[in-house]
ROKEPA-646481 format. One record per residue (C-alpha): residue number from 1; residue in three letters; z, x, y. Coordinates in steps of 0.001 Angstrom, whole numbers. Example, Ala and Ser with C-alpha at 12.3 -4.5 7.8 and 13.67 -1.06 7.14 Angstrom:
<recs>
 num residuo       w       u       v
   1     ala    7800   12300   -4500
   2     ser    7140   13670   -1060
</recs>
This chain:
<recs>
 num residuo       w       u       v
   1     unk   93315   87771   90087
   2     unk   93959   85064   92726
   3     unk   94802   85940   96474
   4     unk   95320   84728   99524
   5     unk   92907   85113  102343
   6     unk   95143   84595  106015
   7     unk   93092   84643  108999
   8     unk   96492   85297  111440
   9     unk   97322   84385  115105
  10     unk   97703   80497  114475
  11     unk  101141   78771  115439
  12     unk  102460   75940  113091
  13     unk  102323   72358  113679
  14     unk  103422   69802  111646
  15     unk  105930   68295  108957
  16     unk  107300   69068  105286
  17     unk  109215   66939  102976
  18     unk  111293   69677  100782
  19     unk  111648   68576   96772
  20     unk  114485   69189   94759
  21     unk  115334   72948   94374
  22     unk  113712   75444   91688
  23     unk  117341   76915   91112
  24     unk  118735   73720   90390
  25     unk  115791   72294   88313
  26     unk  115834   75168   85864
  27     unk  119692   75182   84809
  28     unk  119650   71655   84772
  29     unk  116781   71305   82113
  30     unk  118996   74176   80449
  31     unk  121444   71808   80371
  32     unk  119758   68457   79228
  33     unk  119560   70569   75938
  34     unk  123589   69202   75538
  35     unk  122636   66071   74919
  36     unk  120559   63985   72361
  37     unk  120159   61419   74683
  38     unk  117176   60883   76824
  39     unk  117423   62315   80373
  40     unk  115232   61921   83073
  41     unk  114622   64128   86566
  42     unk  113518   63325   89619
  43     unk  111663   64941   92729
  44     unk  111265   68183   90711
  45     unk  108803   70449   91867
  46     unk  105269   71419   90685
  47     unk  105757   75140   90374
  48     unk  104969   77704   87588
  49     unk  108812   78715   86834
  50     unk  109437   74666   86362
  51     unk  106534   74707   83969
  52     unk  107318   77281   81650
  53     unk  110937   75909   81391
  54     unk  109385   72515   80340
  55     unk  106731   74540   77836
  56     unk  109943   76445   76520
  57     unk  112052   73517   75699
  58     unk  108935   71897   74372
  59     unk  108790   74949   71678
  60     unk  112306   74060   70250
  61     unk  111240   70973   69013
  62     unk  112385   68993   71783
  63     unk  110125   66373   73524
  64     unk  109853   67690   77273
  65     unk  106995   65977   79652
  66     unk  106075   65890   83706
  67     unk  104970   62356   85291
  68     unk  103694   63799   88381
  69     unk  107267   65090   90001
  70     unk  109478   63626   87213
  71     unk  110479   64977   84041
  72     unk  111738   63531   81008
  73     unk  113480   65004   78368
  74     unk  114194   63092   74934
  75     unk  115260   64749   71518
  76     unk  117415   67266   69680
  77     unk  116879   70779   69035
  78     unk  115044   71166   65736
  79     unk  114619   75733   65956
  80     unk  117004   77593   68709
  81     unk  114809   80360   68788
  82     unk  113579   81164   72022
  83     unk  110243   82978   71597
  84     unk  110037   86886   73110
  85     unk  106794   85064   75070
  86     unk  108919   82714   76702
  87     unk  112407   85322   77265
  88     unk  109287   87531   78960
  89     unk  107737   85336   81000
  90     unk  111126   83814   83227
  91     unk  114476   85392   83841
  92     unk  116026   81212   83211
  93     unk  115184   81359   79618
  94     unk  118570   82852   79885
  95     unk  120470   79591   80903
  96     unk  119649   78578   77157
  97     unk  121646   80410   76089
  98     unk  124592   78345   76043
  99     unk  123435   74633   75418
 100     unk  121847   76189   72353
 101     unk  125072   78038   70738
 102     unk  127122   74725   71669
 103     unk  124751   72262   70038
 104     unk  123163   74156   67051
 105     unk  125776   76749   66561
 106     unk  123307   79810   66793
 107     unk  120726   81302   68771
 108     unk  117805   83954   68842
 109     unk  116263   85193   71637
 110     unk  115175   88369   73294
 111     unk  115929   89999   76947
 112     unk  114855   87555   79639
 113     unk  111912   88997   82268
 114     unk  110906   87976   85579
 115     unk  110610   89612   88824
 116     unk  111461   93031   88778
 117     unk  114080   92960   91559
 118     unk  116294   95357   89963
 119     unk  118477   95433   86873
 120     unk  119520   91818   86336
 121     unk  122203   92298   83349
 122     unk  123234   89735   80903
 123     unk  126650   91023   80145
 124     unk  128419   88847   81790
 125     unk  126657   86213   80043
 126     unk  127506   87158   76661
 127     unk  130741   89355   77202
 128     unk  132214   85778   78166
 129     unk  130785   83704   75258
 130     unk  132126   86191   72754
 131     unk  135515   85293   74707
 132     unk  134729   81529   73541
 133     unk  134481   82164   70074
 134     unk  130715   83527   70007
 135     unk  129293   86178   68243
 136     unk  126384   88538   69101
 137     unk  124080   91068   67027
 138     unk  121765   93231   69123
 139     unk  118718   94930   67408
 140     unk  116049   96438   69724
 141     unk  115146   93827   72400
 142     unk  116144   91003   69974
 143     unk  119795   89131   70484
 144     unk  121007   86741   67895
 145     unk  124366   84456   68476
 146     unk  126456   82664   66146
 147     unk  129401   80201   66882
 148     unk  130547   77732   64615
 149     unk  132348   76624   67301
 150     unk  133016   77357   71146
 151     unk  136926   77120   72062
 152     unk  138145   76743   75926
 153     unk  140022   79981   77158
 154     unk  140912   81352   80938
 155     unk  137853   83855   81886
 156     unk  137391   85215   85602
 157     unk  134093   86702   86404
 158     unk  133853   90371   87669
 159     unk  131218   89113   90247
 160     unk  130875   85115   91125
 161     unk  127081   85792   88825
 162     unk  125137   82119   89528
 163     unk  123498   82497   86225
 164     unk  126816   83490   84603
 165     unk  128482   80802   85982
 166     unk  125999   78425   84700
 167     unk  126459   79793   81597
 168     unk  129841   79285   80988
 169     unk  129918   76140   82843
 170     unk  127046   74721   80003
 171     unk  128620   76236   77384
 172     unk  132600   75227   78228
 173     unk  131331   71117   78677
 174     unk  131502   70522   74658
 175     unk  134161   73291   73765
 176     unk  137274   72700   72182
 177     unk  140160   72699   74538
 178     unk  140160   73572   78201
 179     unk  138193   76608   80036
 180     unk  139396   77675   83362
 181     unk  136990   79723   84951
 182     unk  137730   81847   87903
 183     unk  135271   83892   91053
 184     unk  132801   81134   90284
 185     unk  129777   81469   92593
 186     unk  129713   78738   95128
 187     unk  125904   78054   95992
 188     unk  125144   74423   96258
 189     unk  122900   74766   93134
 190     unk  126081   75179   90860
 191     unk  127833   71532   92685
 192     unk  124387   69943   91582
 193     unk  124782   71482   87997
 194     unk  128437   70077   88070
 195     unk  127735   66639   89556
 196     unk  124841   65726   86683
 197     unk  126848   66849   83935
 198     unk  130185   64870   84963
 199     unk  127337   62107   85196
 200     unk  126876   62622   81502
 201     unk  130451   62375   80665
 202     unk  131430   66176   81110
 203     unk  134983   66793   82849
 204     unk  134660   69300   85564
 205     unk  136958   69752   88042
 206     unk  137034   72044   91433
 207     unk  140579   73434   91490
 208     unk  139246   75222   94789
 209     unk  136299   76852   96439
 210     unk  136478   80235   93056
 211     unk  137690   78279   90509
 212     unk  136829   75102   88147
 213     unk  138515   73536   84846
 214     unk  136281   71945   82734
 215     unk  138027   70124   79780
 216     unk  135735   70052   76554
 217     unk  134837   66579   75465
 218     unk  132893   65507   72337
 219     unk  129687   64889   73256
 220     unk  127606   63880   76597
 221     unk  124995   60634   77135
 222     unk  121650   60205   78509
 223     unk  121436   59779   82632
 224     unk  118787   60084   85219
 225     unk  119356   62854   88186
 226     unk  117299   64071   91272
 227     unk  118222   68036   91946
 228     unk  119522   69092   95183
 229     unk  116409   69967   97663
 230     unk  114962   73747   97745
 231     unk  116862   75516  100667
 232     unk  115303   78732   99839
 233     unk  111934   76494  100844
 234     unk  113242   75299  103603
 235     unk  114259   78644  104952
 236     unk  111377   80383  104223
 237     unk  109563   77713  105820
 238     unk  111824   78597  109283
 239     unk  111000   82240  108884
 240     unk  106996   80809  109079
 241     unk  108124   79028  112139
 242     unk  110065   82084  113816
 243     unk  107280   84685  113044
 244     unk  104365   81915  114219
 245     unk  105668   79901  116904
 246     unk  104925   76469  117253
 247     unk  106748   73519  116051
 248     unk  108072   72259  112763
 249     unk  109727   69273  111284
 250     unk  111321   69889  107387
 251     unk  112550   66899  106304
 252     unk  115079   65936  103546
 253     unk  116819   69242  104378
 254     unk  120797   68271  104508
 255     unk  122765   70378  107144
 256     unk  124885   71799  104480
 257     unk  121663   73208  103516
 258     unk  120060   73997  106230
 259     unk  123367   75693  108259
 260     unk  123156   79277  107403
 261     unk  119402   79408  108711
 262     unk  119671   77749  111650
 263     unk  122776   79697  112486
 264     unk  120439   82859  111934
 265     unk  116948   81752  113457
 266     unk  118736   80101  116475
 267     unk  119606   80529  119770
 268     unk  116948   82788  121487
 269     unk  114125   82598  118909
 270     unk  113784   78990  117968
 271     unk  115195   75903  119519
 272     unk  116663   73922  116352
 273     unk  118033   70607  116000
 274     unk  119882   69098  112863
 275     unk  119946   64970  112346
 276     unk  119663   62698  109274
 277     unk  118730   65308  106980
 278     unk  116090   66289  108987
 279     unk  115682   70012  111006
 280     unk  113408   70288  113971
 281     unk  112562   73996  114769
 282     unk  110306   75027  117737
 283     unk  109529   78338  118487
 284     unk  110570   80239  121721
 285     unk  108220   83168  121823
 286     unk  109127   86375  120371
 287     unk  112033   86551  118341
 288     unk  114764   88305  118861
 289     unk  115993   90914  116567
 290     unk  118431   89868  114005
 291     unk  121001   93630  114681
 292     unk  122924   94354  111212
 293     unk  122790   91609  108177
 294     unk  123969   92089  104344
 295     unk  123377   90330  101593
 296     unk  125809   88247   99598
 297     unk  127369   85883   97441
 298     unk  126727   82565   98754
 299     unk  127977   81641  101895
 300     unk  126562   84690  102970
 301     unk  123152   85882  103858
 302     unk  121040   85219  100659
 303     unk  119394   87471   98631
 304     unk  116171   85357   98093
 305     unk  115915   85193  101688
 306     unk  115642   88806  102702
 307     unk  111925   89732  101973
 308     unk  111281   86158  104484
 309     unk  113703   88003  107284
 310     unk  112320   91144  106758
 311     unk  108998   90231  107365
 312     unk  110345   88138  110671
 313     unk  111972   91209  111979
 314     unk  108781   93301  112072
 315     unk  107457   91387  115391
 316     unk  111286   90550  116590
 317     unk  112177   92473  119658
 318     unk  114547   95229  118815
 319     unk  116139   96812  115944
 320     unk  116987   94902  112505
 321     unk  119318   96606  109502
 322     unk  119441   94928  106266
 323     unk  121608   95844  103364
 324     unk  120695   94939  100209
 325     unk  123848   94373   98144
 326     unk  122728   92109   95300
 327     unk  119636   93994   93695
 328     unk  118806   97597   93770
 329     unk  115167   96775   93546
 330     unk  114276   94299   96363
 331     unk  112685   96318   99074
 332     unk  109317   96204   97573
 333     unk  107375   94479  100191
 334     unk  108133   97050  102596
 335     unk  105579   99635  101807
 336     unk  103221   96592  101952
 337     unk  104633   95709  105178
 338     unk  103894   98830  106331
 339     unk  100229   98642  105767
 340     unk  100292   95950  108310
 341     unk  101561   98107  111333
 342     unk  104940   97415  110827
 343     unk  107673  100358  111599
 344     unk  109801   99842  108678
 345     unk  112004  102350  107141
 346     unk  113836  102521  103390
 347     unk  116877  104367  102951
 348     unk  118695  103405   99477
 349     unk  119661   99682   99603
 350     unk  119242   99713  103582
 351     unk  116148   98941  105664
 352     unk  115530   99611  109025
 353     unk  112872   97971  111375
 354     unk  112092   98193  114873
 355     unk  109662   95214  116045
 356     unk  106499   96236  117215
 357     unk  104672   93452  119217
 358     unk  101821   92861  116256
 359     unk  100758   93626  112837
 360     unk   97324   93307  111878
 361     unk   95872   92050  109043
 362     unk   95289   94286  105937
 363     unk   95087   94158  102100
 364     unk   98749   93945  100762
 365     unk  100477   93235   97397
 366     unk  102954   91368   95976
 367     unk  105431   92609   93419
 368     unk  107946   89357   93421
 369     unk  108187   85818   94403
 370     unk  110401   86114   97523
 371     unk  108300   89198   98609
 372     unk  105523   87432   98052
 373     unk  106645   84542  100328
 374     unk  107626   87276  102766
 375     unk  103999   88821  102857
 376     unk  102412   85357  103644
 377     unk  104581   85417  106570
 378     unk  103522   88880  107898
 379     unk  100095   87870  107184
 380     unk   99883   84646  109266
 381     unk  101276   86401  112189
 382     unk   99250   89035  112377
 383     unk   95843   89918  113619
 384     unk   92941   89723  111929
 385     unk   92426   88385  108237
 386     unk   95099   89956  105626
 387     unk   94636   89278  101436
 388     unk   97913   88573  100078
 389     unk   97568   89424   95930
 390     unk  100223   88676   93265
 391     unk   99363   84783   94206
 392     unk  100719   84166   90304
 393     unk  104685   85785   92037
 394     unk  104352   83430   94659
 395     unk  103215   80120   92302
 396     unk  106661   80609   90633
 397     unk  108233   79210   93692
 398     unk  106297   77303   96247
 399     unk  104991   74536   95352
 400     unk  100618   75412   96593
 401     unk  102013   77348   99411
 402     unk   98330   77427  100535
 403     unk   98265   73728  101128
 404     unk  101056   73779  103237
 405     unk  100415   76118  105084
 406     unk   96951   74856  105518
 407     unk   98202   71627  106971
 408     unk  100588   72880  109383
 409     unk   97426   74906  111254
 410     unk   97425   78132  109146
 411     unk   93651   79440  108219
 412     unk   94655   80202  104631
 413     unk   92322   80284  101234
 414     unk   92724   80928   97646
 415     unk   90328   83101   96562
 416     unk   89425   84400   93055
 417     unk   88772   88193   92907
 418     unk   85402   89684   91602
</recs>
């Protein structure tokens, strides 16, 4: 088992380029699947989730290869049967789903894994193919589809889902007629997934902020795309800053990005500048308590960045409430926080912390990828030498987050246990 050994205390120095975003790169290889065609990506990161997609699509026949940070897919489905290794191992093998009903007519595959967060469902997934024209037989952890063909209809989402929006997005592009699909989710990952495919030939339209028309066409063509950059990164990367001090420079970070993090990290705990893509943090001692936050649906206060804010609030100065909306299961890092001095409190979906003025360094676990990230930045704050485990959560979606860190001043291994 690999960990992390943090030797704390040191501020952060330094620059980061951000590449394009893991929750753009995986719907979009999803999606390539639409196509024939050869399609090629750009700027896509080197990260174990990214990976497994590429292995995945490799395993349905299709040719799938990395060049360094580009990615190249070329070929037809020639077996839509997504493996129960594969459904295990990510969450995304979900997003096939749909390009795989709409281009071979079925589909096989069993319920997707990842990081248990909470219960993830898939309902809305399939309750709104079977709307299309698909049908579904269930038999223990197995699901098999069939649709000889996908037709457009009017569905509207019981929660705006970003992997059920996907979904239906990929699987209205080569229907037959029109879909209107309302309470869309709006994160900037689901634009990037609309902008490639209308690059292909698809016919999506924005009738507002909740609700797009996509009108079926017959098929889509090859085309080369670079995914929208990480902003989860790129926040977690400001939470390093605010917990640390120092000063940082994250580059190829748009504002429309960047906006809801500086709007939370500024003011009294970071001085933070946005220009040309580019956000310049530096740190202004202790930070300040961040009072009552809640997660939700993009524009709000995201979900994959409340383990990083947690983790913050522990040294902030005052008291920090965070309601967890989203997933019924994403507290898990604060038992581990604990360990580390902090005064941190679990009731139901709500946790409480009052900053204390250190942690110290101990031995602490992760148990997901955001958590994970979190944990790292507890650990380089605090006192003493900490061993972060569950590197393998954290390799799912930072790109040798030891090598950053490492060159922005933090004393940080990776270390193989005995």
């Amino acid at each position: 088992m690999e960990y992390f050994e943090i030797d704390g205390g040191k501020k952060l120095f330094g620059s980061v380029r951000l590449s394009g975003a893991k929750n753009a790169v995986l719907p979009l290889l999803a999606s390539s699947l639409l196509t024939d065609e050869k399609v090629v990506f750009h700027d896509c990161p080197r990260i174990a989730d990214v990976d497994i997609m590429i292995d995945l699509i490799r395993s349905l026949g299709v040719k799938c290869y990395r060049d360094d940070r580009t990615i190249i897919k070329e070929g037809s489905v020639s077996e839509p049967v997504i493996s129960k290794y594969y459904a295990a191992k990510m969450r995304a093998s979900i997003f096939l789903l749909a390009p795989l009903l709409s281009r071979c007519k079925r589909v096989e595959t069993s319920y997707p894994g990842g990081c248990d967060i909470g219960n993830r469902k898939i309902n809305l997934h399939i309750e709104n193919l079977k709307k299309m024209g698909a049908s579904f037989v269930e038999k223990g952890c197995t699901i098999s589809g069939k649709a000889q063909k996908l037709y457009g209809k009017n569905l509207a989402l019981s929660f705006p889902s970003v992997g059920a929006t996907e979904t239906l997005i990929m699987a209205s592009v080569l229907a037959d007629g029109v879909t209107i699909i309302e309470n869309v989710a709006r994160e900037p990952e689901i634009d990037d997934l609309v902008d490639f495919l209308n690059s292909l030939g698809a016919k999506i339209f924005k009738l507002n902020e909740s609700t797009l028309k996509i009108e079926g066409v017959k098929s889509l063509k090859g085309g080369v795309w670079t995914p929208v950059p990480d902003r989860i990164v790129g926040g977690t990367l400001m939470a390093f800053l605010a917990s640390c001090g120092g000063e940082l420079e994250i580059s190829n970070f748009p504002e429309k990005l960047s906006h809801g993090f500086t709007s939370l990290l500024a003011c009294d705990t970071c001085e933070i500048t946005e220009r040309y893509n580019v956000v310049k943090m530096e740190g202004l001692g202790q930070p300040v308590s961040f009072g009552n936050l809640k997660t939700s649906p993009y524009p709000g206060f995201a979900t994959d960045m409340q383990a990083q804010i947690l983790a913050v609030s522990c040294i902030a100065d005052g008291r920090t409430a965070v309601e967890e909306s989203i997933f019924e299961n994403r507290f898990l890092i604060a038992p581990e926080l604990a360990k580390m001095g902090a005064d941190i409190v679990v009731d139901g979906r709500e946790a409480i912390v009052n900053g204390v003025e250190s942690l110290c360094g101990a031995d602490v676990f992760a148990k997901d990828l955001r958590g994970g990230a979190g944990l790292c930045i507890a650990a380089c704050q605090a006192a003493g030498k900490s061993r972060v485990y569950g590197v393998d959560f954290i390799d799912r979606g930072y790109e040798n987050l030891d090598e950053t860190l490492s060159l922005l001043g933090v004393r940080i291994k990776r270390k193989t246990a005995d």
